[in-house]
Structure formats: structure tokens, C-alpha cells
N, CA, C, O and CB atoms as a CASP TS submission, in Angstrom:
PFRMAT TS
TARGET T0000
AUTHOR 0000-0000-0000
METHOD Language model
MODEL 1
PARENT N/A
ATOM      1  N   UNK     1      46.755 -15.950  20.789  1.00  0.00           N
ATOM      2  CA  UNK     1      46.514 -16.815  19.623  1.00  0.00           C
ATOM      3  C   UNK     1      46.076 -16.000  18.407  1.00  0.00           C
ATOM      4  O   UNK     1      46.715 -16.251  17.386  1.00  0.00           O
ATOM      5  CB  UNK     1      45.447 -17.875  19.953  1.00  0.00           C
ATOM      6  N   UNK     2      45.213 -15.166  18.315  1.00  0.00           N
ATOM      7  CA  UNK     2      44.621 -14.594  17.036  1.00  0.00           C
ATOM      8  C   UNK     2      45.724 -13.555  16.687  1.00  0.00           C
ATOM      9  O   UNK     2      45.808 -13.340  15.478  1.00  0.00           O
ATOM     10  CB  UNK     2      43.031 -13.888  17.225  1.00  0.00           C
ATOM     11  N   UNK     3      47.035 -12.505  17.881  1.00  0.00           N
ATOM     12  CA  UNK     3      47.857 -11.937  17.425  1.00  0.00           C
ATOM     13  C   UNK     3      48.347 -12.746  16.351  1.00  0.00           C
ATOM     14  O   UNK     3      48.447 -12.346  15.191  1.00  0.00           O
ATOM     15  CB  UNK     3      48.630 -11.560  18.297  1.00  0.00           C
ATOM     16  N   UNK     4      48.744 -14.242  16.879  1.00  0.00           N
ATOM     17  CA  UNK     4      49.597 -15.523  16.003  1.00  0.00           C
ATOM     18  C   UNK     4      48.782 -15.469  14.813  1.00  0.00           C
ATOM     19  O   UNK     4      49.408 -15.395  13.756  1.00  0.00           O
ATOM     20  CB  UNK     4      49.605 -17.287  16.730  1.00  0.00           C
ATOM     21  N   UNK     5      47.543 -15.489  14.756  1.00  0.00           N
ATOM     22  CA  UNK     5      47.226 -15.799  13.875  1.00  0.00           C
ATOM     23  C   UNK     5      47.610 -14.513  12.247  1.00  0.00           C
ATOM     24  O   UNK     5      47.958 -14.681  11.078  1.00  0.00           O
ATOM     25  CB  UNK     5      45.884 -16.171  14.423  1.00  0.00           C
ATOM     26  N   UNK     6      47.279 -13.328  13.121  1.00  0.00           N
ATOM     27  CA  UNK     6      47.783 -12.035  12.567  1.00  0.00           C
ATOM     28  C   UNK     6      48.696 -12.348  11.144  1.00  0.00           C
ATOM     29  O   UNK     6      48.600 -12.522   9.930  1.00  0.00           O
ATOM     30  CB  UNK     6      48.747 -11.255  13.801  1.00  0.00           C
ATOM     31  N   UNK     7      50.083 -12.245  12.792  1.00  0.00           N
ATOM     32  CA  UNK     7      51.013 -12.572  12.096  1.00  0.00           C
ATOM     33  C   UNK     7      51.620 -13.811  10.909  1.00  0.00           C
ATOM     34  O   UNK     7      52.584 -13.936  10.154  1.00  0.00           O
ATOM     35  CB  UNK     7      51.489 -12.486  12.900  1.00  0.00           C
ATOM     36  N   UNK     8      50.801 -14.326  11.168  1.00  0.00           N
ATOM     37  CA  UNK     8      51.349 -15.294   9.849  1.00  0.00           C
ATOM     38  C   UNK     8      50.490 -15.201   9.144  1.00  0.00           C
ATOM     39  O   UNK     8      50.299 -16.301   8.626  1.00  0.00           O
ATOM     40  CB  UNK     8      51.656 -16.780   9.935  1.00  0.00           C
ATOM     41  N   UNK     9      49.434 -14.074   8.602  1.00  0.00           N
ATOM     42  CA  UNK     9      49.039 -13.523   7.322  1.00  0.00           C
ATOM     43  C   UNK     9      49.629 -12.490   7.209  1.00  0.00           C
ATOM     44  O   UNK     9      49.449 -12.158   6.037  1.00  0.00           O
ATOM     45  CB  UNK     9      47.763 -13.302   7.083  1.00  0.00           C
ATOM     46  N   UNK    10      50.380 -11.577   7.814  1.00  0.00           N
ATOM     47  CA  UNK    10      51.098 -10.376   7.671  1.00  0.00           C
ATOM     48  C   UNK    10      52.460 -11.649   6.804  1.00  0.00           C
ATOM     49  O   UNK    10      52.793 -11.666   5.619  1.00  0.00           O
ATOM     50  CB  UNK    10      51.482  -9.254   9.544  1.00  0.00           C
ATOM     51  N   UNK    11      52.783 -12.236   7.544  1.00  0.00           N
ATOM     52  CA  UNK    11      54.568 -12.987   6.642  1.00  0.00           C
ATOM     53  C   UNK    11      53.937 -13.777   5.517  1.00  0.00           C
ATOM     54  O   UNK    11      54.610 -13.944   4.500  1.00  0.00           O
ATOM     55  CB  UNK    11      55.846 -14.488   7.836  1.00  0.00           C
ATOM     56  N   UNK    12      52.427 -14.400   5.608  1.00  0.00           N
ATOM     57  CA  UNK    12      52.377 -14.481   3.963  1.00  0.00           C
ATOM     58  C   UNK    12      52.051 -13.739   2.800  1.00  0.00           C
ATOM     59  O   UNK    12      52.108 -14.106   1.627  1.00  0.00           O
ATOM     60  CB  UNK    12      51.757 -15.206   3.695  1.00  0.00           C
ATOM     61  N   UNK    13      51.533 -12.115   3.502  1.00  0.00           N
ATOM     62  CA  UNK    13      51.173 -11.319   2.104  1.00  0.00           C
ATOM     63  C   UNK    13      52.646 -10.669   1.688  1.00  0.00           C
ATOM     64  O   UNK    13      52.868 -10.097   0.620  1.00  0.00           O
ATOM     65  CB  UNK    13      49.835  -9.932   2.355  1.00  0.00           C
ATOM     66  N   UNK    14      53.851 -10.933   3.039  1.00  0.00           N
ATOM     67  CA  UNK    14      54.616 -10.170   2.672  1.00  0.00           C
ATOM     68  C   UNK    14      55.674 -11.023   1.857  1.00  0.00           C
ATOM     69  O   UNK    14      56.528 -10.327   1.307  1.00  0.00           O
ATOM     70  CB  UNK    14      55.023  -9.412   3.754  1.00  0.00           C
ATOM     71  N   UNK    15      55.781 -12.268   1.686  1.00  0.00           N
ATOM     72  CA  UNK    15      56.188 -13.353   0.821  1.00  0.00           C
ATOM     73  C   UNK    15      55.876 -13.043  -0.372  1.00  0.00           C
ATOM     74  O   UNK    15      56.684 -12.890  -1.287  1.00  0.00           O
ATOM     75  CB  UNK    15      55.678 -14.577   1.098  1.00  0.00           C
ATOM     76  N   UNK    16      54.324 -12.896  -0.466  1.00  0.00           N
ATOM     77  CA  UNK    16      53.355 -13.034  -1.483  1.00  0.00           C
ATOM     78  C   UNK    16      53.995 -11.717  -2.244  1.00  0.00           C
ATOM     79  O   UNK    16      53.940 -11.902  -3.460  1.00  0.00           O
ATOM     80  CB  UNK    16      51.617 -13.015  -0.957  1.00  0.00           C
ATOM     81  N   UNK    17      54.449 -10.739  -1.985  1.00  0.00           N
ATOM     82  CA  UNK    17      55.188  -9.623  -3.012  1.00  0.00           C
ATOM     83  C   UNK    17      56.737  -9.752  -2.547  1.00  0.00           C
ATOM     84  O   UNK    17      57.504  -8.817  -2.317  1.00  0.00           O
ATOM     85  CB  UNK    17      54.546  -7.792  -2.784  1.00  0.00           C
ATOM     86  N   UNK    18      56.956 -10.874  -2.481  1.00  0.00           N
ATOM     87  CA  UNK    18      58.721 -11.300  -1.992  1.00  0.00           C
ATOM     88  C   UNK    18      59.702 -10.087  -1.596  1.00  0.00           C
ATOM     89  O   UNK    18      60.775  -9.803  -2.128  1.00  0.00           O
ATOM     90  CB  UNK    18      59.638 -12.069  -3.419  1.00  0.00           C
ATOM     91  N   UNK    19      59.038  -9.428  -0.492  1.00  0.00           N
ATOM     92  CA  UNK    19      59.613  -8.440   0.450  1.00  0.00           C
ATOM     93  C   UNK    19      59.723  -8.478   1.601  1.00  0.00           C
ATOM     94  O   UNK    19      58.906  -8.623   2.511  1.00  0.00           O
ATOM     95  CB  UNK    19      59.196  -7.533   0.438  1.00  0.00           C
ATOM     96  N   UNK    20      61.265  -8.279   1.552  1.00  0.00           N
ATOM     97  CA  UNK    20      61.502  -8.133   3.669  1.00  0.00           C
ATOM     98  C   UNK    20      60.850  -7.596   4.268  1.00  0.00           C
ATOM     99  O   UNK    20      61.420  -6.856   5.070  1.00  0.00           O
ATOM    100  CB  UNK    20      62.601  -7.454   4.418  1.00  0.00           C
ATOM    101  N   UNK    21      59.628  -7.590   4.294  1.00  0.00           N
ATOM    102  CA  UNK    21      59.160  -6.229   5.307  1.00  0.00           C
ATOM    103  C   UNK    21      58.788  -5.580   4.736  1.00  0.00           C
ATOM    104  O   UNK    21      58.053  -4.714   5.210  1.00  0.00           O
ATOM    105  CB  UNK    21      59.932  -5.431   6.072  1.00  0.00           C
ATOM    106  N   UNK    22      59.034  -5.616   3.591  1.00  0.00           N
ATOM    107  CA  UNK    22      58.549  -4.356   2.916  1.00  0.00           C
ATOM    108  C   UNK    22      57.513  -4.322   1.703  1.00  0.00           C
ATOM    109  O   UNK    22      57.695  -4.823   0.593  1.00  0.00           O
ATOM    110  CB  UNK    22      59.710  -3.723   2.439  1.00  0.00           C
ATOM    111  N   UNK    23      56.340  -3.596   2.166  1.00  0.00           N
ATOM    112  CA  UNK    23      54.911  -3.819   1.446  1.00  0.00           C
ATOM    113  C   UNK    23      54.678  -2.326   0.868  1.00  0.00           C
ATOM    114  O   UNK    23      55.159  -1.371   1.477  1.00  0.00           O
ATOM    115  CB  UNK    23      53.525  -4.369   2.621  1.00  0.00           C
ATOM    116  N   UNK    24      53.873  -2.128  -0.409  1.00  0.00           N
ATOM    117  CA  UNK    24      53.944  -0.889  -0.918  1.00  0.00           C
ATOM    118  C   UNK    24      53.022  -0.239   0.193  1.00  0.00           C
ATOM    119  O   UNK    24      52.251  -0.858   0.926  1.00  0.00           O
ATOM    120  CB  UNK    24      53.487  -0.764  -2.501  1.00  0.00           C
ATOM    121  N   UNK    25      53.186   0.763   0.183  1.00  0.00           N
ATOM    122  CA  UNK    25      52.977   1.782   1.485  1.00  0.00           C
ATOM    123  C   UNK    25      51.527   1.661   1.554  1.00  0.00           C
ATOM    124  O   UNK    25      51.214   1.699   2.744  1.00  0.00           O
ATOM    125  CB  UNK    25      53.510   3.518   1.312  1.00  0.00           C
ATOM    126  N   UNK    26      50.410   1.520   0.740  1.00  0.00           N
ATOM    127  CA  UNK    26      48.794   1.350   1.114  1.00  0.00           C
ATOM    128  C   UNK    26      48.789   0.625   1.423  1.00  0.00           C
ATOM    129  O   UNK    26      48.249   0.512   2.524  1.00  0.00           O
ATOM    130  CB  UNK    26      47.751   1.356   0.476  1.00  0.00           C
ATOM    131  N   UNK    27      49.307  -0.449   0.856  1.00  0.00           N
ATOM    132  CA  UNK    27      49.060  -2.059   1.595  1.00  0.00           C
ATOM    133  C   UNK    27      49.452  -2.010   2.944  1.00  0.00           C
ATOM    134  O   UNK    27      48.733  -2.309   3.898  1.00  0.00           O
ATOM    135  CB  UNK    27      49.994  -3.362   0.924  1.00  0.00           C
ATOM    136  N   UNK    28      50.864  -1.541   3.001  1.00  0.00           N
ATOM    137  CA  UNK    28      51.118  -1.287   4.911  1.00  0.00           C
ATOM    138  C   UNK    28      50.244  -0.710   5.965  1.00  0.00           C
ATOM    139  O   UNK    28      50.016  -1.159   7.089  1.00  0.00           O
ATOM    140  CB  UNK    28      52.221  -0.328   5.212  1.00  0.00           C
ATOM    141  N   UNK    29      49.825   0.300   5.431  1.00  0.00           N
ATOM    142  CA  UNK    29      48.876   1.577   6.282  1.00  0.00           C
ATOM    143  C   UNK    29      47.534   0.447   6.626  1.00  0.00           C
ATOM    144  O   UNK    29      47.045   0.208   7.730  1.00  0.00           O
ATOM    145  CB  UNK    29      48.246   3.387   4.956  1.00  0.00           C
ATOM    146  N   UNK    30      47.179  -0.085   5.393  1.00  0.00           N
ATOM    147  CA  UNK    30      45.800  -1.297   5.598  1.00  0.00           C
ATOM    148  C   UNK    30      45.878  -1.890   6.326  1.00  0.00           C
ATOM    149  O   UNK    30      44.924  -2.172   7.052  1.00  0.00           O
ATOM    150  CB  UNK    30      45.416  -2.259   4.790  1.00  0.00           C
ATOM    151  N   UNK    31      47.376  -2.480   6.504  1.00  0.00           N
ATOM    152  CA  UNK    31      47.342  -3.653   7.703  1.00  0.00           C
ATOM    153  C   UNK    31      47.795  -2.929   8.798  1.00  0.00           C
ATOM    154  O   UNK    31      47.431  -3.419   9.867  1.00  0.00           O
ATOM    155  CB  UNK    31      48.333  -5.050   7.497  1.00  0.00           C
ATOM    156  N   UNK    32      48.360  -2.084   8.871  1.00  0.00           N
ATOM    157  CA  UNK    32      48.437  -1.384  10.267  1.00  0.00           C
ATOM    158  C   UNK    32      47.009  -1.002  10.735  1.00  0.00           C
ATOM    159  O   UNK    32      46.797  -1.092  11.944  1.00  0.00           O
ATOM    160  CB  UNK    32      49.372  -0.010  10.206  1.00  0.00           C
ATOM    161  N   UNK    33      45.908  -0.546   9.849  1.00  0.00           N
ATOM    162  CA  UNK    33      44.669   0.012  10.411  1.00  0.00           C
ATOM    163  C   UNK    33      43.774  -1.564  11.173  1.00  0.00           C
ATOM    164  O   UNK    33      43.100  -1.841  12.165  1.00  0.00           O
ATOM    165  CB  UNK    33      43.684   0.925   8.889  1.00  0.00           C
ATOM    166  N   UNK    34      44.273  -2.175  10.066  1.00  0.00           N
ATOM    167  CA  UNK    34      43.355  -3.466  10.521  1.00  0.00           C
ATOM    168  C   UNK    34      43.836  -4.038  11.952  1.00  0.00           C
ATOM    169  O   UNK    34      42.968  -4.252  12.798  1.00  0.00           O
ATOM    170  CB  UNK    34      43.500  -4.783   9.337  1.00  0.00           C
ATOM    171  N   UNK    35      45.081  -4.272  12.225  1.00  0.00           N
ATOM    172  CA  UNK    35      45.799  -4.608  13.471  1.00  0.00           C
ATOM    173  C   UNK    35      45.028  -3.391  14.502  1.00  0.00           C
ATOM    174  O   UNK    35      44.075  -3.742  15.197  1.00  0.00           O
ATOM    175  CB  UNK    35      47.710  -4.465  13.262  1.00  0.00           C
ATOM    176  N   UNK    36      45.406  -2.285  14.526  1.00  0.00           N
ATOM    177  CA  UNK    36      44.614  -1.145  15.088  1.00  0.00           C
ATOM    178  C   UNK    36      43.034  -1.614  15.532  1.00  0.00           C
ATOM    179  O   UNK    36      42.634  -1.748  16.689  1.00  0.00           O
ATOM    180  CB  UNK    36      44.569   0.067  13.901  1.00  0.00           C
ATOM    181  N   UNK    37      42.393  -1.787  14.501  1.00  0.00           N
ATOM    182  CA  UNK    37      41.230  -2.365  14.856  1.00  0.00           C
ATOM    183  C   UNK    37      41.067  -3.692  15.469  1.00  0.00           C
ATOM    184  O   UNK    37      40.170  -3.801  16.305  1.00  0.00           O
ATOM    185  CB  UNK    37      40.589  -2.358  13.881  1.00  0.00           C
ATOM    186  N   UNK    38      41.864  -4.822  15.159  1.00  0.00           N
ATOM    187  CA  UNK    38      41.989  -5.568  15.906  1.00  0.00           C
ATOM    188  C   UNK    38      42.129  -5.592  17.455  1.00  0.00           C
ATOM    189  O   UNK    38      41.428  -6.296  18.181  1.00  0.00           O
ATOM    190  CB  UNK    38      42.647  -5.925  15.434  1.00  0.00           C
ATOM    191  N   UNK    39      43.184  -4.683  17.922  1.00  0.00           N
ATOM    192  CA  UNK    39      43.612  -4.173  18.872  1.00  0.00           C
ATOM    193  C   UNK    39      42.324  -3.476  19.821  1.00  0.00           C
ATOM    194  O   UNK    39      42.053  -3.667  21.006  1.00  0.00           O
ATOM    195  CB  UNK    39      44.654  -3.311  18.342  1.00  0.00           C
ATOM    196  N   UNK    40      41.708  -2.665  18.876  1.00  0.00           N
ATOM    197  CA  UNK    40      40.647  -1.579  19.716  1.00  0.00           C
ATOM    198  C   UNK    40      39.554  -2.771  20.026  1.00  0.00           C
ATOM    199  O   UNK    40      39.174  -2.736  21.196  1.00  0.00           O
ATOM    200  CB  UNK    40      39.854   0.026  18.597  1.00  0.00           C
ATOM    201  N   UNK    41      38.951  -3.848  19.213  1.00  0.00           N
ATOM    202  CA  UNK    41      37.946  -4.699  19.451  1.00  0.00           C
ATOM    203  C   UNK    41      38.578  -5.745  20.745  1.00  0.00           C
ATOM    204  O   UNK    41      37.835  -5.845  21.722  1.00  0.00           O
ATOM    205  CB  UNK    41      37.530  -5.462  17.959  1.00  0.00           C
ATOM    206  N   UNK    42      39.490  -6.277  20.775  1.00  0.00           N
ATOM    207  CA  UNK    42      40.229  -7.134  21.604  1.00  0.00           C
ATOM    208  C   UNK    42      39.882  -6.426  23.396  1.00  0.00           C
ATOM    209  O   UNK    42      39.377  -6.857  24.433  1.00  0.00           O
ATOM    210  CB  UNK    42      42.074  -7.064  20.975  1.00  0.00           C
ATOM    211  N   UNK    43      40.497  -5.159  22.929  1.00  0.00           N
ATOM    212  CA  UNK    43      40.109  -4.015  24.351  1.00  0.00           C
ATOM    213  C   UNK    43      38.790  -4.455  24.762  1.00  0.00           C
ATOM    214  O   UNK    43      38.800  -4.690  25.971  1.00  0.00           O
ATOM    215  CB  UNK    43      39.962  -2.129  23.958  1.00  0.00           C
ATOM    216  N   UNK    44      37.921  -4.611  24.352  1.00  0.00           N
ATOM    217  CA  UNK    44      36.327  -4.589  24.738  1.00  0.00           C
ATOM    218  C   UNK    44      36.222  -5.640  25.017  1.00  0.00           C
ATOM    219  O   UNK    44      35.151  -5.621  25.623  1.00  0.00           O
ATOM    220  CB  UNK    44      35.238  -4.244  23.828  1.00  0.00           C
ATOM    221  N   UNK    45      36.656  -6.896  25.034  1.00  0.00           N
ATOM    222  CA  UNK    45      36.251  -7.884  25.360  1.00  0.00           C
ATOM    223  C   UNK    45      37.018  -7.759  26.678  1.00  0.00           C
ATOM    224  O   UNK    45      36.943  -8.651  27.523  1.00  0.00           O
ATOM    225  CB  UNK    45      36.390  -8.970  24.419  1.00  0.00           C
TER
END
């Protein structure tokens, strides 16, 4: 559920600069770190 939730703020910021996929490269790296962290906290539980 919270991956879900992820993802449908990842497809609205990427709307939000009306790109396939494609986010200027800091903005990407941010949300890759944040998913990352998501990921590493999820582990611990």
C-alpha cells in the first residue's frame, strides 16, 4: 500500500512538469533517494 501510495506522487510530480518519465535530473536523484529511504525504513519493520 504505501509503495501505491509512492507511486502516485511520483505520476503526479511527473504530470506536474508534463513529462514521460522524465524529471530534471535533481528532482529524479531526490526521489530515487527518498524511495531508497523508504525502502531502508520498511526493512526494519
Amino acid at each position: 500500500m504505501n509503495d501505491d501510495n509512492n507511486l502516485r506522487k511520483d505520476v503526479e510530480i511527473r504530470s506536474m512538469f508534463g513529462a514521460k518519465g522524465k524529471l530534471p535530473k535533481g528532482i529524479q536523484e531526490k526521489l530515487d533517494q527518498r524511495k531508497s529511504n523508504n525502502n531502508e525504513e520498511s526493512k526494519k519493520d
